[in-house]
N, C-alpha and C positions, 0 to 999 in steps of 0.2 A: 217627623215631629216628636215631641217630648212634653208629657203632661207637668203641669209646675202644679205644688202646694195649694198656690192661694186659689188655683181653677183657672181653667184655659191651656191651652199648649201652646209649646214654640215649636215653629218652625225655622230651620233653617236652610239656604240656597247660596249655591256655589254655580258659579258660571260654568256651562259646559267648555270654554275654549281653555279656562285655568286645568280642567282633568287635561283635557288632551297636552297641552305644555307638557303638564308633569311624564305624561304617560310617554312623549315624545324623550323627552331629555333621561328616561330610565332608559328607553330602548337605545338612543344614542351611548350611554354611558357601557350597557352591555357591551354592544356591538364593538365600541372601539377597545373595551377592555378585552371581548374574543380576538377582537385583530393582532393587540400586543401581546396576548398570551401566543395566539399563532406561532407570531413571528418570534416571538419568544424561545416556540418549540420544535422551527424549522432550524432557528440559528444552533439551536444544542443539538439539533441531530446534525446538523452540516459538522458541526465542529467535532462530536462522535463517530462520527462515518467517514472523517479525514482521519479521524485517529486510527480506526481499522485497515481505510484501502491506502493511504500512503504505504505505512512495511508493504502490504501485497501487490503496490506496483513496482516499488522499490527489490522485492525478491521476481518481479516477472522479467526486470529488467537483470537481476543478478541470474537468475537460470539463462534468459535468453543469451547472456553472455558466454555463458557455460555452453551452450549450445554450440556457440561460434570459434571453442579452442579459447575465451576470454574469460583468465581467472583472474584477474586483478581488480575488480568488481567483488564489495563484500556487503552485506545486509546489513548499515548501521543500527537496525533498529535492538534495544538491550532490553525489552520490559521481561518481568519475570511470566506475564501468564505463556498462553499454548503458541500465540504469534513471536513469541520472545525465542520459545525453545524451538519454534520450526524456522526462525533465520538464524539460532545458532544453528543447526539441522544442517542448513544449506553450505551457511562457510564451511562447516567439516566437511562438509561431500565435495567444495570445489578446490580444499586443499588440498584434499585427499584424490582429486581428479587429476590436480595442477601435478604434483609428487608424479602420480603413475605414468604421466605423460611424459614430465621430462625423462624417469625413468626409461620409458619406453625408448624415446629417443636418441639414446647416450648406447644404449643397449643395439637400439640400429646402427647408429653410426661406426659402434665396437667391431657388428658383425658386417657392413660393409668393408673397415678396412682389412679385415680377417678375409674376407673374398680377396680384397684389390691383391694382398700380401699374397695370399695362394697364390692368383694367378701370377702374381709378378714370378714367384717363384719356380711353377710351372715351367713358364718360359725361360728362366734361367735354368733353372735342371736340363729342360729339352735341349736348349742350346749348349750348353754345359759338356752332357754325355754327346753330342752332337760333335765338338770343337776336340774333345778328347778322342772317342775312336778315331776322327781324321788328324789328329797328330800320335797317334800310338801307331800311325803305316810308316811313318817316316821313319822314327828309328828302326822299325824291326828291316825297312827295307834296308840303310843305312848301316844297319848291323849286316843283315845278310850279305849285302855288298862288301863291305870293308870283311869281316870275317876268308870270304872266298880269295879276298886279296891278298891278303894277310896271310893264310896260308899258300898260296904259290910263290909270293914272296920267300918264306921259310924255306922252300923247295929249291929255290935260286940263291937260296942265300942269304938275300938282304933280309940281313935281323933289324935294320936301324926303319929301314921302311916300316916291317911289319912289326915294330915297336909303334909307331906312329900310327899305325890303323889300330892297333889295340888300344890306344888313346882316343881315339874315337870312338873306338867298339864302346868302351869302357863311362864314356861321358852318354851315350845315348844310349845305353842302359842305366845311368842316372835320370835319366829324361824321364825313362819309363816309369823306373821307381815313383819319380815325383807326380806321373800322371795316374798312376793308381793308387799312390798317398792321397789325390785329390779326389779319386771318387770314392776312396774312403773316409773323407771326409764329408763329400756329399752325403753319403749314407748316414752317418753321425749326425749331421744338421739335423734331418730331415726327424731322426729320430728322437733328438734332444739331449743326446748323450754327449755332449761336444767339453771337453775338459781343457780349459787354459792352463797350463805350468808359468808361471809370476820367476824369468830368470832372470841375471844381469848379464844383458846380451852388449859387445863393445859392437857400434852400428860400424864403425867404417869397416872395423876387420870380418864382420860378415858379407860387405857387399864385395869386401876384397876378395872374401874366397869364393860369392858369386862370380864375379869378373874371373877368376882362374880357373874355376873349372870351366868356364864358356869361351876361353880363349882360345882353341880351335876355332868356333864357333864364328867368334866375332870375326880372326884371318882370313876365315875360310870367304867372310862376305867384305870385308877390309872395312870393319865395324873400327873406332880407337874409341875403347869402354875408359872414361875419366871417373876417377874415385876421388872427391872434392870434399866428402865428408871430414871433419877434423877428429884427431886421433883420441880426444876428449868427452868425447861423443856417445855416452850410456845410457842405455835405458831399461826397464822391467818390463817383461813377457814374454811371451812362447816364441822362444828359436824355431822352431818349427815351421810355424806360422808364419814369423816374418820372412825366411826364405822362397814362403811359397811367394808372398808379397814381393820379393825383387821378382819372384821368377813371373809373375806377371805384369807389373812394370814395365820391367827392362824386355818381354819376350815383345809386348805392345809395339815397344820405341823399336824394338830389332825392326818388325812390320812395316816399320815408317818413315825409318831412320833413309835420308838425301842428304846430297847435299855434298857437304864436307864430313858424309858418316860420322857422325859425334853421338854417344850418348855420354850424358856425364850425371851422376848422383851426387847431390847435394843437400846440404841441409838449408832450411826455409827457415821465414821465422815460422816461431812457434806458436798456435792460433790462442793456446790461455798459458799460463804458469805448471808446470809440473808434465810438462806433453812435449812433445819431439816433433816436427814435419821432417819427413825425407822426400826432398825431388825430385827426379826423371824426366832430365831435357833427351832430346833428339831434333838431331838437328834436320831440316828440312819441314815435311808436309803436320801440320798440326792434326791431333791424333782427336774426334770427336768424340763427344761424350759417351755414344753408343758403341763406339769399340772401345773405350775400354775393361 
């Protein structure tokens, strides 16, 4: 109540159901404004907490890759804070993992063929002084033999005979020469010292004077050596060298040679511009890959 001037008070009255309305529709008005603030403050941390664990699944998926030999897989995430510089962090370690590997790899495969090449050549060494000592008995036997003949020959007389075993003596001691030219050369490979001399070698007149000195040779087995090479026919490199090349050629074909005895040296085409092929038929049994 409230006293007035003229004397007497007011009183005033308010339904109890009008408070409780109001006091109803205050708590409704919190309550849903609690709920939209809520979900107000669920939706900004969802949308902050994706901002964080995306890079960090996105880099568990870029290590897990790394784990698996799979660099191709990189952290797109660029922000500048601590998550920015730990996926750059990661691309440098899987570039830098990627690099070492391949490395790695080029580096095995290097010292794989370095083994395959040793032993290839092991076995061709072994072979090699193998195929040599057992053709260095033939001449010496060969020498021995025609030597002994060659002089009683003298002793009887016949100079024209033992002029003809001294042509043999003489050619199988070229033989010799040639097989210890070869394991002096095997020495040389082996050791890196191997020197080509760059000459103007004419091809048919070397295989001509192969065929002449071998011409006992070929009689003796009724070989007919054909020189098919044309007389135009020059090239650059080690005379040397290329006679070893007829001499194992043509000693191959002597090994195999049936038939109608034929060997014949010719020229092929040429496989590029500025290169020479020379041939080696024999006639008969086809000579495999492994003997030659």
């Amino acid at each position: 109540g409230k006293s007035l001037k003229f004397g007497g008070d007011l009183e005033m009255y308010s339904k109890k159901t009008t408070i409780d309305s109001y006091a109803d529709t205050a708590i409704n008005v919190m309550l849903i404004t609690s709920i939209l603030a809520l979900c107000a403050t669920l939706v900004a941390i969802y949308f902050y907490s994706k901002k964080f664990t995306k890079p960090l699944i996105e880099m568990s998926s870029v290590t897990g890759g790394m784990a698996d030999m799979d660099f191709s897989k990189k952290c797109e995430y660029g922000g500048n804070d601590e998550i920015g510089t730990l996926a750059s962090s990661i691309n440098e370690l899987s570039d830098s993992l990627n690099k070492t590997l391949v490395d790695l790899n080029e580096k095995n495969r290097r010292l794989q063929e370095d083994i395959e090449k040793e032993q290839q050549l092991d076995k061709i060494r072994k072979d090699f002084i193998s195929n040599v000592s057992h053709e260095l008995k033939t001449p010496i036997s060969i020498i021995q033999g025609y030597s002994e003949g060659a002089k009683l020959m003298l002793d009887s007389g016949d100079t024209k005979g033992a002029s003809e075993y001294c042509e043999i003596i003489t050619d199988e001691t070229h033989k010799m020469n040639m097989l210890v030219l070869q394991l002096l050369e095997l020495s040389m490979y082996e050791s890196g010292n191997v020197k080509l001399s760059m000459d103007k070698i004419d091809i048919r007149a070397a295989a001509e004077e192969y065929g002449e000195e071998n011409r006992l040779k070929f009689e003796s087995k009724g070989i007919k050596f054909i020189n098919d090479i044309p007389s135009d026919c020059f090239g650059l490199g080690d005379s040397v060298k290329i006679r070893m090349v007829f001499n194992n050629y043509i000693s191959n074909a002597c090994s195999h040679v049936s038939g109608d005895n034929i060997i014949r040296v010719y020229k092929g085409q040429s496989p590029n511009e500025g290169s020479i092929r020379i041939c080696v038929y024999n006639s008969g049994s086809h000579i495999d890959s492994d003997d030659m």
